[in-house]
Kinemage of the C-alpha trace (Angstrom):
@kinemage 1
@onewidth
@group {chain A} dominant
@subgroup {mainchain}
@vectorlist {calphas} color= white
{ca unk a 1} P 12.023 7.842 -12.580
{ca unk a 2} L 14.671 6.287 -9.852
{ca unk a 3} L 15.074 9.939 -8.896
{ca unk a 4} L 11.748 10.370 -7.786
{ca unk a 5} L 11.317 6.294 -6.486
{ca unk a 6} L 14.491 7.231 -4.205
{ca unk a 7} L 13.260 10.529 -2.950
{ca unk a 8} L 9.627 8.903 -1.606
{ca unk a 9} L 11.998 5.996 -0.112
{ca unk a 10} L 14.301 8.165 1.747
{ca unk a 11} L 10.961 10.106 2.778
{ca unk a 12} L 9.496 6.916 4.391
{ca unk a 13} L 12.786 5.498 5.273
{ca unk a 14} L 11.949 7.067 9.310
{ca unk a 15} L 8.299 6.896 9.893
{ca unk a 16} L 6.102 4.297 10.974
{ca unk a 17} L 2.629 3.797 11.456
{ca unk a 18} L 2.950 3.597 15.737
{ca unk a 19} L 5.349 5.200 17.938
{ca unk a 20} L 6.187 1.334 19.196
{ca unk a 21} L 6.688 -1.334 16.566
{ca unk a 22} L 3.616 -2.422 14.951
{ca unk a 23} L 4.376 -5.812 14.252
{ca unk a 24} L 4.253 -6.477 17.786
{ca unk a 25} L 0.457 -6.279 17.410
{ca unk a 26} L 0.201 -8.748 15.270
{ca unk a 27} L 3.723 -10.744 15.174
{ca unk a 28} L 4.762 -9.029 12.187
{ca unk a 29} L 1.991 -10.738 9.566
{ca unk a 30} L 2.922 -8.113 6.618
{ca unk a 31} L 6.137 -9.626 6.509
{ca unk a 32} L 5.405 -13.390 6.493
{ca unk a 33} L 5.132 -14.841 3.419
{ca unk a 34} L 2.055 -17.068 2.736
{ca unk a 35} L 0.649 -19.186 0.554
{ca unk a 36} L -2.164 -17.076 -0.545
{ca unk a 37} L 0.612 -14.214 -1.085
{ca unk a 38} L 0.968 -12.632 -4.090
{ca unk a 39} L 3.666 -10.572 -3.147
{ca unk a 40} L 3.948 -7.467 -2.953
{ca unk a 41} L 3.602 -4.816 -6.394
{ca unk a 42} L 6.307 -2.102 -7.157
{ca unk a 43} L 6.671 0.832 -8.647
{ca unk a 44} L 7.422 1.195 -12.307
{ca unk a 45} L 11.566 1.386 -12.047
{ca unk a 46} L 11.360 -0.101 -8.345
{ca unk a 47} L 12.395 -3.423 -9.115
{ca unk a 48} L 16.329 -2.234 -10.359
{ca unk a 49} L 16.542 -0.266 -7.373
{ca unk a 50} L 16.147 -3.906 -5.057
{ca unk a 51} L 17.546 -6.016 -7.637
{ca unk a 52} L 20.535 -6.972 -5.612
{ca unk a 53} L 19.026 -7.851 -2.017
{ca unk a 54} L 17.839 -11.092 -2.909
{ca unk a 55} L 14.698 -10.573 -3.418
{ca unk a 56} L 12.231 -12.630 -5.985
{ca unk a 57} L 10.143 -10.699 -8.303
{ca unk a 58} L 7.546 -11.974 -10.975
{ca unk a 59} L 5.623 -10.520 -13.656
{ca unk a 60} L 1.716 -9.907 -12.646
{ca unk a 61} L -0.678 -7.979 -14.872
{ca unk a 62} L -0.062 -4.576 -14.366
{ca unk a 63} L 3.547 -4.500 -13.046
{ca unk a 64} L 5.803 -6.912 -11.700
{ca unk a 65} L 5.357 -8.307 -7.593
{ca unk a 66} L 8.557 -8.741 -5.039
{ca unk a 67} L 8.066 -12.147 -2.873
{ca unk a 68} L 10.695 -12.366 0.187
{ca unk a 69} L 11.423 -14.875 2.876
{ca unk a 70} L 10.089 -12.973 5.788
{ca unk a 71} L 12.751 -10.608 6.262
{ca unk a 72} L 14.921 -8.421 4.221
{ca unk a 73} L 17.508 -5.386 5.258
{ca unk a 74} L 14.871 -2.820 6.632
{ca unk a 75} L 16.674 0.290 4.348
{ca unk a 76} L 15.781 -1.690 1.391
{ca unk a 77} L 11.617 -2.096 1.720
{ca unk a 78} L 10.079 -1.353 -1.539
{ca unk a 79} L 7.233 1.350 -1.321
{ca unk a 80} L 4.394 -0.427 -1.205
{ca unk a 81} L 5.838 -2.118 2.263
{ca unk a 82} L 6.718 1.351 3.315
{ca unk a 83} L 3.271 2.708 3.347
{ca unk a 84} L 1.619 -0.381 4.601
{ca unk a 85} L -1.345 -0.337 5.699
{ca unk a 86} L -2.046 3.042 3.661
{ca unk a 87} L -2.030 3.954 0.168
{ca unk a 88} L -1.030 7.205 -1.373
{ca unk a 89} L -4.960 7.535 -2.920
{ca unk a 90} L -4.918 9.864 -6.221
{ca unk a 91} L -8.362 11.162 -6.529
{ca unk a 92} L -10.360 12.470 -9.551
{ca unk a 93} L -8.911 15.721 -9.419
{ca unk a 94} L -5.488 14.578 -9.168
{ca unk a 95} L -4.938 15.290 -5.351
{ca unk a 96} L -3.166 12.859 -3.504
{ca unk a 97} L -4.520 11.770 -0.099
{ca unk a 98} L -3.103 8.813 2.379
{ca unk a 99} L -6.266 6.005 2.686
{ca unk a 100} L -6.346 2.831 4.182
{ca unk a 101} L -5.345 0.275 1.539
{ca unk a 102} L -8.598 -2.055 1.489
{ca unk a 103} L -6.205 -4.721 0.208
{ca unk a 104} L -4.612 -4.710 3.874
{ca unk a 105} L -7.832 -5.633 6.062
{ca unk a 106} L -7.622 -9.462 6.058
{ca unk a 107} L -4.230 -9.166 7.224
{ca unk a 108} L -3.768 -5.643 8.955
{ca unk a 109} L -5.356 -5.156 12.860
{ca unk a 110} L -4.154 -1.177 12.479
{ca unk a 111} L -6.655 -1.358 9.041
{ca unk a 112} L -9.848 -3.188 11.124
{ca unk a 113} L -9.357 -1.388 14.218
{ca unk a 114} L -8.454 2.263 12.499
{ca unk a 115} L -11.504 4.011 14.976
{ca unk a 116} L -9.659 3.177 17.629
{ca unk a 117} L -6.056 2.825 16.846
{ca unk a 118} L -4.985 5.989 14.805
{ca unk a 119} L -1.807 5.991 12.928
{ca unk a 120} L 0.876 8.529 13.609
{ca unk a 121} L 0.161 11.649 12.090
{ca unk a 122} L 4.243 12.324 10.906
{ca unk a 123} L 3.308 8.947 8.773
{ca unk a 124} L 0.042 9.915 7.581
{ca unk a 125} L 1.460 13.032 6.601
{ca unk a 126} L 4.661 11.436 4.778
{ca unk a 127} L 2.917 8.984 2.793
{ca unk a 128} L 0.991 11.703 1.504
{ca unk a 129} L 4.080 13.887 0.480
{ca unk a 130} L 5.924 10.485 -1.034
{ca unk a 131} L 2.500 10.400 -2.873
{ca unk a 132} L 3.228 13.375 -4.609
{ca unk a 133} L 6.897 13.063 -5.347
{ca unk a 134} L 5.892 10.062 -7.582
{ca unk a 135} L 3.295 11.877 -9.457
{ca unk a 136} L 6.399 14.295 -10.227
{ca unk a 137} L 7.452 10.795 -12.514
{ca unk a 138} L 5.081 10.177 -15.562
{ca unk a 139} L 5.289 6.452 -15.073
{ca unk a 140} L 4.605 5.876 -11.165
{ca unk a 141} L 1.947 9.089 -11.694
{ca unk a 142} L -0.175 6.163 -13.985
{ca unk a 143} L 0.492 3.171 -11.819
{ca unk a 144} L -0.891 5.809 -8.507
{ca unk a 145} L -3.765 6.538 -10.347
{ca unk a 146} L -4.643 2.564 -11.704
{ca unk a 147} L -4.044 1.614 -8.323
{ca unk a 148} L -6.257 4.047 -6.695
{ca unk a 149} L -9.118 3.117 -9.341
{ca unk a 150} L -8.514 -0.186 -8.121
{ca unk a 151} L -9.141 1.023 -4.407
{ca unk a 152} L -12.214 2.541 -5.571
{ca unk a 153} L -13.318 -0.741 -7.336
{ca unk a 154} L -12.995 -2.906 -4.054
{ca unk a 155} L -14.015 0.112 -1.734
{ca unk a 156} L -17.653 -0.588 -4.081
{ca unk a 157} L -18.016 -3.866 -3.488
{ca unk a 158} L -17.087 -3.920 0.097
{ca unk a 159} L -19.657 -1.150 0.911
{ca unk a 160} L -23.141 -1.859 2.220
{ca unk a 161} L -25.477 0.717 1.430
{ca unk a 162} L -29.068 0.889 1.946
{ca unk a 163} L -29.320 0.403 -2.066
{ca unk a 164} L -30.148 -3.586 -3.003
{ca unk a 165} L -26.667 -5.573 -4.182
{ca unk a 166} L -27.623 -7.127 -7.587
{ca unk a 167} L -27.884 -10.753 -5.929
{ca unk a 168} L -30.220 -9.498 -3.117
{ca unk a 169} L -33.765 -10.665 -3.546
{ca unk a 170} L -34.506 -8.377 -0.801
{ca unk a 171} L -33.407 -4.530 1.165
{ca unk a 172} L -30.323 -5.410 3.278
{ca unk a 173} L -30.780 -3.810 6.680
């Protein structure tokens, strides 16, 4: 499992999502801890990789969450702040694809402007890859796939259709 972990890290260690730093855009909001933070969820195995950078995790439903002041040794980013604002997306099929993360849109400008800021392909393409090292690893293969089903739950109730929402008394238009 760590083999696999380390081998998407090193993958991502490189690429970001803009050739200039993107926390310039938006004064570096995915690092600043809030109050309506959760934190941020690893990978199954993650957490003893980072246990010794002073990071603070805690036990959610579904895996355990890394909080941090706002700043931490940029070699040692778990995954998840790696591939911000994407996700590696496991479909049906079991193909892996790099999506927006719906999850980062209150707090991501690259996620709400994505028609007209596109990320760097090298990153796109990465996240993707580190994607499918991990569903080399039985464990971080299951939490992929949960997570994507969980992108596909929110993805549902953030799209308007032309179909009427269950609370609608009328066609939205």
């Amino acid at each position: 499992m760590a083999d696999a972990i380390e081998r998407a890290l090193a993958l991502l260690e490189d690429v970001t999502p803009l050739a200039a730093d993107c926390g310039q855009v938006c004064d570096g909001r995915c690092c600043q801890p809030s109050a309506d933070s959760e934190g941020m969820r690893l990978l199954p195995g993650e957490q003893e990789l980072l246990a010794d950078d002073g990071f603070v995790f805690k036990d959610a439903d579904g895996g355990v969450l890394l909080t941090c002041g706002g700043r931490c040794r940029r070699e040692m980013r778990p995954f998840m702040c790696r591939v911000f604002p994407l996700f590696p997306y496991v479909d049906g099929s079991g193909r892996v694809r790099a999506v927006y993360d719906p999850r980062s849109f209150r707090l991501c400008p690259l996620t709400r402007n994505r028609a007209r800021v596109p990320l760097r392909r090298d990153f796109v393409r990465a996240v993707r890859r580190a994607g499918r090292i991990l569903m080399q690893d039985t464990a971080c293969a299951a939490f992929l796939r949960e997570q994507s089903r969980e992108i596909d739950d929110i993805n549902r109730l953030l799209t308007l259709t032309d179909e009427r929402p269950p609370i609608a008394r009328r066609k939205l238009r």
